[in-house]
C-alpha positions as CSV (number, residue, x, y, z in Angstrom):
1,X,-6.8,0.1,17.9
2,X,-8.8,1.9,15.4
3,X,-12.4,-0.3,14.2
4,X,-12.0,1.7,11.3
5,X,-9.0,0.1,10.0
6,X,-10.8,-3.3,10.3
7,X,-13.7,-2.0,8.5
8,X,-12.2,0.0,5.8
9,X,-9.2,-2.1,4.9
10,X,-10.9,-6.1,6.0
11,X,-14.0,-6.2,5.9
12,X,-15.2,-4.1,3.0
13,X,-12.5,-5.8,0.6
14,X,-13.8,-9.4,1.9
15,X,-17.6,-8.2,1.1
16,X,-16.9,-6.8,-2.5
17,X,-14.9,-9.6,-3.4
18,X,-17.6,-12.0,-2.6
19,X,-20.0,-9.6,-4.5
20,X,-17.7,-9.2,-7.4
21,X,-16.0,-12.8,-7.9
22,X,-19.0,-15.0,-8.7
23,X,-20.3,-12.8,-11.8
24,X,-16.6,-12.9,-13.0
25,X,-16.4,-16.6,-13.0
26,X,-19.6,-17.4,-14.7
27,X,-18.2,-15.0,-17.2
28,X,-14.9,-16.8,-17.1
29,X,-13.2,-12.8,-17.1
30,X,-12.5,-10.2,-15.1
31,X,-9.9,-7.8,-13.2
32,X,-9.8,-7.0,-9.3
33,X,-7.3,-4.3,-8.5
34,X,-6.7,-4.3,-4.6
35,X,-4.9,-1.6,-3.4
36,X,-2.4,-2.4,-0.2
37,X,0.3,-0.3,0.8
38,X,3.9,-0.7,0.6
39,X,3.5,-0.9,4.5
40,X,2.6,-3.9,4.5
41,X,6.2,-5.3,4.1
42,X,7.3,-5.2,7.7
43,X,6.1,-3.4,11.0
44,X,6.1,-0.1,11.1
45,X,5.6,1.4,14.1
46,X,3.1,4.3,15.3
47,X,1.2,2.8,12.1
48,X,1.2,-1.1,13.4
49,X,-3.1,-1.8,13.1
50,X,-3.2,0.3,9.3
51,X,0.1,-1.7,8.2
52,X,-1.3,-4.7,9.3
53,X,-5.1,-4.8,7.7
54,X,-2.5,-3.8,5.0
55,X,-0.7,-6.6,4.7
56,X,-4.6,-8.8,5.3
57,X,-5.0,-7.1,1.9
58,X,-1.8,-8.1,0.2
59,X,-2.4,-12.1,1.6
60,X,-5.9,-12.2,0.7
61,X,-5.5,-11.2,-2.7
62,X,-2.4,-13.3,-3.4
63,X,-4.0,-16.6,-2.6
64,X,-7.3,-15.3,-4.3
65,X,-4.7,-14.4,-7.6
66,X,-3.4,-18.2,-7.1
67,X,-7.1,-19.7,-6.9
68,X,-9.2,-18.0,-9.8
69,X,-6.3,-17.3,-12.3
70,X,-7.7,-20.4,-13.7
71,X,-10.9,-19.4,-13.7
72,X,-10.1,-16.5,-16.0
73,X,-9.9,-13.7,-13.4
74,X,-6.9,-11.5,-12.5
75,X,-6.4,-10.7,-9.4
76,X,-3.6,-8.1,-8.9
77,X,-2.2,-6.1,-5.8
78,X,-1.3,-2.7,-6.1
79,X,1.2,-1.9,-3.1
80,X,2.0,2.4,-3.7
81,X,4.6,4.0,-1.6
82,X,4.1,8.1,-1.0
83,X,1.8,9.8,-3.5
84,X,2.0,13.7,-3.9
85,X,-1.0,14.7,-1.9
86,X,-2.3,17.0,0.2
87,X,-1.0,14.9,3.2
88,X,2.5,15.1,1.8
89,X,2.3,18.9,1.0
90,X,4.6,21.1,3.1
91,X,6.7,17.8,4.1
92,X,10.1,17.2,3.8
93,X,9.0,13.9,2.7
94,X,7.7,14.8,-0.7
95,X,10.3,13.8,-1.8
96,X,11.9,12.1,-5.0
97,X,9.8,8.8,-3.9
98,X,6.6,10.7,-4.3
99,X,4.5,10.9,-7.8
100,X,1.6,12.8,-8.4
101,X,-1.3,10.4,-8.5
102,X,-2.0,10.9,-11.6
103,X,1.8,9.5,-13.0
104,X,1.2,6.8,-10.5
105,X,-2.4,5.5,-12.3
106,X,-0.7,5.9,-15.6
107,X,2.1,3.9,-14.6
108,X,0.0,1.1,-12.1
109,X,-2.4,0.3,-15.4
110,X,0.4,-0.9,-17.7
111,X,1.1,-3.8,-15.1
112,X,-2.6,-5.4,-15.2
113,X,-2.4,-8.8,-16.4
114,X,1.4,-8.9,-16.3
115,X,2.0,-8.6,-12.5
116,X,-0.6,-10.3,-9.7
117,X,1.6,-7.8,-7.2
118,X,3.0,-4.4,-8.4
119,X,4.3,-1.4,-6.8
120,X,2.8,1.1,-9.2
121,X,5.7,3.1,-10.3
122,X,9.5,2.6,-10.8
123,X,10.5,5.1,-7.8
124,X,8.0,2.9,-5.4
125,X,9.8,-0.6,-6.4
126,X,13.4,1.4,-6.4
127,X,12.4,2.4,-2.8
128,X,11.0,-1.4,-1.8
129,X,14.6,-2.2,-3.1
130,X,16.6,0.1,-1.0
131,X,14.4,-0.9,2.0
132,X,15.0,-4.3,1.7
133,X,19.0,-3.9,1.2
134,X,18.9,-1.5,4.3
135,X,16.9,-3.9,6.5
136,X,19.3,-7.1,5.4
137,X,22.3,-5.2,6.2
138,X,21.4,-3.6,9.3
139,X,18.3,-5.8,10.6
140,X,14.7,-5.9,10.8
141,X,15.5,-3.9,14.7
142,X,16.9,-1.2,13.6
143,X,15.1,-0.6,10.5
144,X,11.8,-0.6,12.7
145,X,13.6,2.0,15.1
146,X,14.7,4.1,11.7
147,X,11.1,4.3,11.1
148,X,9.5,4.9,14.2
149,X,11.7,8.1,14.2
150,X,11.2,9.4,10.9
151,X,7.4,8.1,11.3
152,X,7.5,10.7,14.5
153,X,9.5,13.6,13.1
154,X,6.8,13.5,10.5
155,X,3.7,13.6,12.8
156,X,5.8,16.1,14.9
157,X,6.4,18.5,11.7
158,X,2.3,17.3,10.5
159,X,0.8,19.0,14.0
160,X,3.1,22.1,13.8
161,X,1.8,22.8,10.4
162,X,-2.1,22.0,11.5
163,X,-1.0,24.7,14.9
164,X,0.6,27.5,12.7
165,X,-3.0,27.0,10.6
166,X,-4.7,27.7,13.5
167,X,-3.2,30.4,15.5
């Protein structure tokens, strides 16, 4: 398992949130946007540790939403699905799902202080949907098999594009 996971997607949110909360409450105000990762919803295999500090972030900042919402601080989750990025590009998998990053911002901002956990953009929940209906009708199983080879036909099709680079 990779430390940096831990580091990156644990520890550093733990640290800034204690940095960050106790100004906010003395000030009775203030917004904390952790960003999680549609991953975080169920296993997904040959991603398991980055899923999981995933989902750590989704947990710790929906029972820190619960606990200072009273205190006058909002405390949302941002969960984004595929963005159109560089490690998209070339991959079948930009696909309708993905948004540029910039129409997912302008999207994700117009949920603070209305939603303590939002996808970001309609496309992201409309996939969270069809993910959900797929893994009730057919099973958590066989959804985790679905992904695991569409998770490797990706990283197959990612190291032929990094080889054709290189040769």
């Amino acid at each position: 398992m990779n430390e940096t996971y831990f580091k990156v997607n644990m520890f550093s949110y733990i640290r800034l949130i204690e940095i960050v909360l106790p100004k906010m409450v003395q000030q009775n105000r203030g917004i904390v946007i952790n960003v999680s990762s549609q991953t975080a919803l169920a296993p997904v295999p040959l991603m398991t540790t980055y899923a999981a500090t995933k989902a750590f972030i989704t947990f710790l900042s929906e029972g820190l939403s619960v606990e200072y919402e009273s205190k006058g601080v909002t405390i949302q989750t941002v969960m984004p699905s595929m963005t159109k990025t560089k490690l998209l590009h070339g991959s079948h998998r930009s696909s309708f799902f993905a948004v540029t990053p910039e129409d997912f911002v302008s999207s994700a901002i117009n949920t603070v202080g209305i939603e303590t956990l939002t996808f970001g953009h309609w496309k992201h929940k409309l996939l969270v949907y069809i993910i959900e209906w797929f893994t009730y009708v057919c099973g958590n199983r066989f959804t985790a098999n679905l992904a695991l080879k569409v998770l490797k036909q990706s990283r197959d099709e990612y190291y032929m594009r990094i080889n054709s680079k290189i040769e």
